[in-house]
N, CA, C and O of each residue as an XYZ file, in Angstrom:
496
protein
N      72.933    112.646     91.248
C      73.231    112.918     92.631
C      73.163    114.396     92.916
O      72.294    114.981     93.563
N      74.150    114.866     92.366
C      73.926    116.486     92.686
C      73.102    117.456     92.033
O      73.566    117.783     90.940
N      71.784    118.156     92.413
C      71.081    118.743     92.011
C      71.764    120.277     92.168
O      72.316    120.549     93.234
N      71.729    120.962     91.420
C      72.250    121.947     91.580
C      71.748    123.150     92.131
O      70.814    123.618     91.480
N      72.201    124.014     93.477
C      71.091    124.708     94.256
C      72.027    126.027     93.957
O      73.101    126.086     93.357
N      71.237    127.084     94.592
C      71.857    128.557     94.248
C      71.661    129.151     95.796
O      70.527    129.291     96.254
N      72.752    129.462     96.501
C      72.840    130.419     97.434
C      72.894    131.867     96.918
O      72.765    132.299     95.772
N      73.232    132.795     98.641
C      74.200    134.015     98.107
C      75.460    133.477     97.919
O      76.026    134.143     97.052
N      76.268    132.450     98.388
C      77.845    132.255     97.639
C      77.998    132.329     96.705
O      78.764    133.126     96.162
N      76.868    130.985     95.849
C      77.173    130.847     94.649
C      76.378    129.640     94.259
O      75.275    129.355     94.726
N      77.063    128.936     93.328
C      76.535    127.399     92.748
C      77.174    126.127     93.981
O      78.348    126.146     94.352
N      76.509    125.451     94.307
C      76.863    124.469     95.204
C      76.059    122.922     95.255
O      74.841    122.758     95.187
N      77.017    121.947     95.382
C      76.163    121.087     94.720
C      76.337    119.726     96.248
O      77.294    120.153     96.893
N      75.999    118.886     96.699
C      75.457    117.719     97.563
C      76.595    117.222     97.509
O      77.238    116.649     96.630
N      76.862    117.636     99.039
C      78.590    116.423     99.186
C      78.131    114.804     99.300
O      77.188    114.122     99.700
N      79.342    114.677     98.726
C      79.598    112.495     98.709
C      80.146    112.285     99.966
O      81.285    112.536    100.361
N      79.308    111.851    100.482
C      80.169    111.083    102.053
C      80.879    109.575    101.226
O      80.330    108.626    100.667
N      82.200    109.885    101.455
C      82.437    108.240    101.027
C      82.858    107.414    102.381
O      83.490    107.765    103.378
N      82.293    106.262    102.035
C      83.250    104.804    102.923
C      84.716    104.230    101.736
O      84.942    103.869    100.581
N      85.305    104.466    102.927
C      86.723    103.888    102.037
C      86.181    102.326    102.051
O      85.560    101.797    102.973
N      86.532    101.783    100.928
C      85.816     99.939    101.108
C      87.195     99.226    100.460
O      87.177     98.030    100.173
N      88.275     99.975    100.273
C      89.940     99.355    100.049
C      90.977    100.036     99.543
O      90.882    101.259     99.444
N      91.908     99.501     99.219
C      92.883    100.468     98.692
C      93.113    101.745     98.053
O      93.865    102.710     98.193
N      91.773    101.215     96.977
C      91.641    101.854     95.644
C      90.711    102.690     95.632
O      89.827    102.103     95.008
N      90.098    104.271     96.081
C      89.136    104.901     95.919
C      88.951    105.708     94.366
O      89.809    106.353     93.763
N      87.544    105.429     93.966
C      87.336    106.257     93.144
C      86.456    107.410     93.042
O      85.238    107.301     92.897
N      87.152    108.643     93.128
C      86.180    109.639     92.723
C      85.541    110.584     91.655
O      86.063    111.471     90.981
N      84.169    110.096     91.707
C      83.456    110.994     90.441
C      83.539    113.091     90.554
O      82.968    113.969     91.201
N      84.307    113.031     89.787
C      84.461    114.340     89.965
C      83.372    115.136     89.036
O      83.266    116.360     89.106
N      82.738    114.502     88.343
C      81.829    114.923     87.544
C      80.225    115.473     87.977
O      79.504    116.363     87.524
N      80.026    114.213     89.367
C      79.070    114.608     90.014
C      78.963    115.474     91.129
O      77.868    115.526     91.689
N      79.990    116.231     91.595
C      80.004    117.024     92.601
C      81.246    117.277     92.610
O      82.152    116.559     92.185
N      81.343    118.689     93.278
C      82.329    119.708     94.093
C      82.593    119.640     95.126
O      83.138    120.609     95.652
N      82.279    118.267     95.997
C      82.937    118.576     97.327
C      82.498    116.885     97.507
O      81.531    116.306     97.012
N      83.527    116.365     98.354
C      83.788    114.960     98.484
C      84.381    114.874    100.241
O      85.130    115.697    100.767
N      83.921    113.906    100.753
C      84.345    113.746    102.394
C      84.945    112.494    102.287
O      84.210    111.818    101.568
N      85.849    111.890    102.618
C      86.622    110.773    103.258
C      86.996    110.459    104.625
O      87.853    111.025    105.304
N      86.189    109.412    104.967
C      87.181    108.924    106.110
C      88.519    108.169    106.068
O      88.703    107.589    104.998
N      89.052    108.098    106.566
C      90.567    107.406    105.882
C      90.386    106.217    107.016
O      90.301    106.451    108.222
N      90.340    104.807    106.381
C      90.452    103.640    107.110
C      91.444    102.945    107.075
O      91.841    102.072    107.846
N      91.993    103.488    105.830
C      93.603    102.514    105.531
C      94.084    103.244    104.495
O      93.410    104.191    104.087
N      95.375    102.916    103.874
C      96.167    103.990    102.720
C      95.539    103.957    101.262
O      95.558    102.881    100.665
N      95.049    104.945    100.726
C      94.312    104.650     99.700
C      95.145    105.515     98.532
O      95.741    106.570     98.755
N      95.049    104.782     97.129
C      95.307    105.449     96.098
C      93.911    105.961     95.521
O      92.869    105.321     95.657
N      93.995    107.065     94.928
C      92.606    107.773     94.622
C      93.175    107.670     93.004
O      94.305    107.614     92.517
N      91.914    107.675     92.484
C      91.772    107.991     90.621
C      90.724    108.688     90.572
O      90.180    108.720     91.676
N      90.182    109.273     89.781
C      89.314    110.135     89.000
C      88.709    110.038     88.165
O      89.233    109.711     87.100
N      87.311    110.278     88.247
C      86.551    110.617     86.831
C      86.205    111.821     86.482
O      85.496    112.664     87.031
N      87.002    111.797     85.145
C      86.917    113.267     85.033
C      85.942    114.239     84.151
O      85.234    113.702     83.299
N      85.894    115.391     84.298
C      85.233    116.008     82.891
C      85.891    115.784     81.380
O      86.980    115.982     80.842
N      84.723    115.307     81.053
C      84.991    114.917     79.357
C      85.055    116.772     78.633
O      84.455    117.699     79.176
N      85.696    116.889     77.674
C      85.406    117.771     77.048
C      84.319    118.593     76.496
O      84.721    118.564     75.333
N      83.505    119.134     76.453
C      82.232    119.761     75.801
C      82.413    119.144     74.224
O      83.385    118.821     73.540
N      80.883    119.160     74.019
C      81.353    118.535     72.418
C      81.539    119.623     71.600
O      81.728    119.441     70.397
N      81.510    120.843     72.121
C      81.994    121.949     70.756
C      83.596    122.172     71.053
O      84.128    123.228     70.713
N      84.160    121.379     71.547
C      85.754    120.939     72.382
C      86.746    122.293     72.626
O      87.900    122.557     72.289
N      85.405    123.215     73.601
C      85.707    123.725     74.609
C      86.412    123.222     75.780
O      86.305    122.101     76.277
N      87.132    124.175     76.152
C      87.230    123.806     77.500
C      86.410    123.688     78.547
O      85.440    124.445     78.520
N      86.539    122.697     79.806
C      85.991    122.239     80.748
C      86.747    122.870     81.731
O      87.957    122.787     81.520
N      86.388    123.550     82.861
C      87.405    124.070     84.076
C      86.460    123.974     85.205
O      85.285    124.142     84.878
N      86.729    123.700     86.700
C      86.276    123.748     87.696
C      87.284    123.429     88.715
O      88.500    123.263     88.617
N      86.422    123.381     89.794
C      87.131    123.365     91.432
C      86.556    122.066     91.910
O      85.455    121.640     91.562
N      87.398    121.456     92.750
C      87.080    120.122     93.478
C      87.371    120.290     94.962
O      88.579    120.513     94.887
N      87.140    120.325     96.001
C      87.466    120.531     97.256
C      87.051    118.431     98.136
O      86.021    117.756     98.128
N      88.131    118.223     98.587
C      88.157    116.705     98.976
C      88.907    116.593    100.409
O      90.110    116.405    100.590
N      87.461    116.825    101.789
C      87.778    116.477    102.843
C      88.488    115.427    103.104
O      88.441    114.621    102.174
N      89.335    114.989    104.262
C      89.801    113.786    104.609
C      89.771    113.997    106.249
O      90.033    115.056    106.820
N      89.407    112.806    106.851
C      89.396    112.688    108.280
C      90.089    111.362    108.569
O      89.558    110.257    108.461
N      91.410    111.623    108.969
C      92.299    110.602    110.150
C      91.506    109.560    110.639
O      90.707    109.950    111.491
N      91.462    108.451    110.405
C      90.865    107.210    111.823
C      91.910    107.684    112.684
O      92.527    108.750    112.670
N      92.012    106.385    113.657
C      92.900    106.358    115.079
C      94.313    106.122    114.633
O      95.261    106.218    115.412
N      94.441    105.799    113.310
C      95.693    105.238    112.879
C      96.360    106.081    111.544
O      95.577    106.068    110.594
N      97.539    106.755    111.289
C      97.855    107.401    110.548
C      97.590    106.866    108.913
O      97.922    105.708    108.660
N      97.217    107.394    108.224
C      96.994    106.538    106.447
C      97.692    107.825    105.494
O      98.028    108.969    105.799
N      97.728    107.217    104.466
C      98.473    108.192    103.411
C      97.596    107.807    102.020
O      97.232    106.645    101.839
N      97.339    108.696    101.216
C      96.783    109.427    100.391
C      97.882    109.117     99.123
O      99.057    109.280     99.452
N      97.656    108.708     97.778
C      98.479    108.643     96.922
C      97.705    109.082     95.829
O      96.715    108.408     95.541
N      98.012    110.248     95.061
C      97.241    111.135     94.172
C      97.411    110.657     92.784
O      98.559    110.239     92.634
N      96.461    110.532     91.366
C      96.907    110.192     90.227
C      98.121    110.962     89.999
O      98.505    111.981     90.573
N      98.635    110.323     89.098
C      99.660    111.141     87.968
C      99.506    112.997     87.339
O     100.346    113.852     87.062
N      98.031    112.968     87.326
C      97.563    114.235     86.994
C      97.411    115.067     87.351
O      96.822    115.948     86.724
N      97.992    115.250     88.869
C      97.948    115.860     90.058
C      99.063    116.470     89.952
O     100.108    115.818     89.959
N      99.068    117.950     89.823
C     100.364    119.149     90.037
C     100.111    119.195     91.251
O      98.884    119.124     91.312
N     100.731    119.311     92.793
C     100.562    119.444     94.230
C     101.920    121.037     94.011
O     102.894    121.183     93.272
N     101.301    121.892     95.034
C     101.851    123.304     95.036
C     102.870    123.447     95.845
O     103.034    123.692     97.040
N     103.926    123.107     94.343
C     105.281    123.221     95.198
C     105.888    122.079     95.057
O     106.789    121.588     95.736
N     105.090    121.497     93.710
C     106.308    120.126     93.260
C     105.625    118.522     93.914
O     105.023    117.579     93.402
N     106.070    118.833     95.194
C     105.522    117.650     96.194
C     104.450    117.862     96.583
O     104.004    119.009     96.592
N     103.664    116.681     97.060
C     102.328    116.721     98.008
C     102.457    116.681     99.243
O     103.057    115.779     99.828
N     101.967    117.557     99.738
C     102.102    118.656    101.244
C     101.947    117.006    102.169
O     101.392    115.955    101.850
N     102.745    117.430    103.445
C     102.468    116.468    104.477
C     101.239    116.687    104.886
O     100.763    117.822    104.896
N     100.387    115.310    105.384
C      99.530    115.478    105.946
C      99.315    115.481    107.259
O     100.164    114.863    107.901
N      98.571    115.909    107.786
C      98.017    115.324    109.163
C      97.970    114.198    109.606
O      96.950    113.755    109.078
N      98.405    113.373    110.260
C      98.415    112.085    110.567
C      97.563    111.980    112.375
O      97.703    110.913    112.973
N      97.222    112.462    112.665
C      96.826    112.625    114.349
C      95.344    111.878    114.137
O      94.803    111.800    113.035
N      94.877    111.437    115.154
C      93.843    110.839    115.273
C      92.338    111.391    115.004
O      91.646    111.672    115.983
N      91.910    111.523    113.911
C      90.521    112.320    113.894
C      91.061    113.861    113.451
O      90.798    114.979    113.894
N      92.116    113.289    112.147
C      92.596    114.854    111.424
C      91.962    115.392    110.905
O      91.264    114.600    110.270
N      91.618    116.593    110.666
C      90.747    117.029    109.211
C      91.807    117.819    108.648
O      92.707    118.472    109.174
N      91.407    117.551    107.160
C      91.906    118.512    106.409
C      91.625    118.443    105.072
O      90.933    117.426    105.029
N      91.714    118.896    103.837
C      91.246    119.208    102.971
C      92.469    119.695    101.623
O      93.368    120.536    101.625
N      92.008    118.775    100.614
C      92.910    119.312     99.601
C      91.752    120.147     98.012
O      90.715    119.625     97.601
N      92.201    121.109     97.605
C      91.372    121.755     96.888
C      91.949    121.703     95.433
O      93.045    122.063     95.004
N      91.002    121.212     94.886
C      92.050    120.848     92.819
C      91.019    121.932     92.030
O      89.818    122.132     92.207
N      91.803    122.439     91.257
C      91.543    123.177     90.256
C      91.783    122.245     89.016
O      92.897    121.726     88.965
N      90.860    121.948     87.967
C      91.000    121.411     86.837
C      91.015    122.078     85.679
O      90.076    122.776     85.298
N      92.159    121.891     85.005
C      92.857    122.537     83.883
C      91.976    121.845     82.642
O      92.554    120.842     82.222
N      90.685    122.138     81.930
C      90.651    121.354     81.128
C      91.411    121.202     79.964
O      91.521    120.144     79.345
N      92.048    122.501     79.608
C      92.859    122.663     78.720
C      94.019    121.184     78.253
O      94.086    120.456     77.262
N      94.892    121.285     79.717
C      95.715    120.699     79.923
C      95.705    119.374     80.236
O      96.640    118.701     79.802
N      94.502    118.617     81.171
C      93.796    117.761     81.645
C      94.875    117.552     82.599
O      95.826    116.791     82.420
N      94.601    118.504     83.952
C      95.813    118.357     84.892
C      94.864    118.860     86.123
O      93.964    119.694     86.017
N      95.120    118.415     86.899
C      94.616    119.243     88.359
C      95.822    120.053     88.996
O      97.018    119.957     88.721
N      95.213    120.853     89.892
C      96.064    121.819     90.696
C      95.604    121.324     91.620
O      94.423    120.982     91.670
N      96.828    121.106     92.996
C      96.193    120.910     94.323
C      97.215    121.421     95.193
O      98.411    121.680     95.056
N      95.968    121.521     96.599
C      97.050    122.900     97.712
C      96.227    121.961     98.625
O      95.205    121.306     98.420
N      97.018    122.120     99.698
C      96.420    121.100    100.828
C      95.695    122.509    101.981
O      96.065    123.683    102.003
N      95.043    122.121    102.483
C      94.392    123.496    103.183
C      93.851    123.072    104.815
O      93.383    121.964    105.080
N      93.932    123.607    105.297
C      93.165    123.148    106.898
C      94.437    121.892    107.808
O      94.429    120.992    108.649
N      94.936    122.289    107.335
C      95.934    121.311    108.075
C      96.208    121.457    109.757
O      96.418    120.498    110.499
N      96.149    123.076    110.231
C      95.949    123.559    111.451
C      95.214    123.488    112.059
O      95.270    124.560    112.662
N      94.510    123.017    112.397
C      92.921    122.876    113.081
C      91.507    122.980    112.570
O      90.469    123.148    113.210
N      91.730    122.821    111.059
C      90.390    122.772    110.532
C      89.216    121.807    110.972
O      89.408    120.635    111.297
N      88.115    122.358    110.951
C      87.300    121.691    111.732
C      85.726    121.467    111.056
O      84.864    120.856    111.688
């Protein structure tokens, strides 16, 4: 899926538009850095994650995972592996046609994500 292109930013790779299709979303975190959701109903998310390098280096990167509100408020339930900044996972936006965005840092060390919720104010 993601071919890997080179700006002036940096490395950037082909966002996943997903359809939520039930409860249970899964995202490949392996194939891309940036993921879109519409939220149709309350979903628990899991992960696929980076495997270790086989010289069992560490693995580290960034995940950035849009979410957009339907007409009806939904809630987001993060794996276990999820540190959220500040203990708890930030309230979300619940308004009709929210955007906002949570950004994970992956610890390969640790096999933990970091997440900060971002755009909650009018991101667009």
């Amino acid at each position: 899926m993601g071919k890997i292109r080179r700006s002036n930013l940096g490395f950037y790779f082909k966002q996943n538009v997903v359809a939520v299709g039930g409860s249970n979303l899964e995202l490949d975190m392996t194939t891309t850095n940036r993921h879109k959701v519409t939220l149709s109903e309350d979903i628990t998310l899991t992960f696929v994650e980076p495997a270790p390098n086989a010289d069992d280096s560490s693995v580290a990167g960034g995940v950035q995972i849009i979410f957009i509100q339907d007409s009806s408020p939904r809630t987001i339930t993060f794996p276990d592996n999820v540190n959220h900044n500040g203990g708890t996972q930030a309230t979300i936006p619940t308004a009709s046609g929210a955007r906002f965005y949570f950004t994970l840092i992956w610890d390969g060390d640790s096999r933990v994500w970091d997440a900060e919720l971002g755009g909650a104010d009018g991101y667009s």
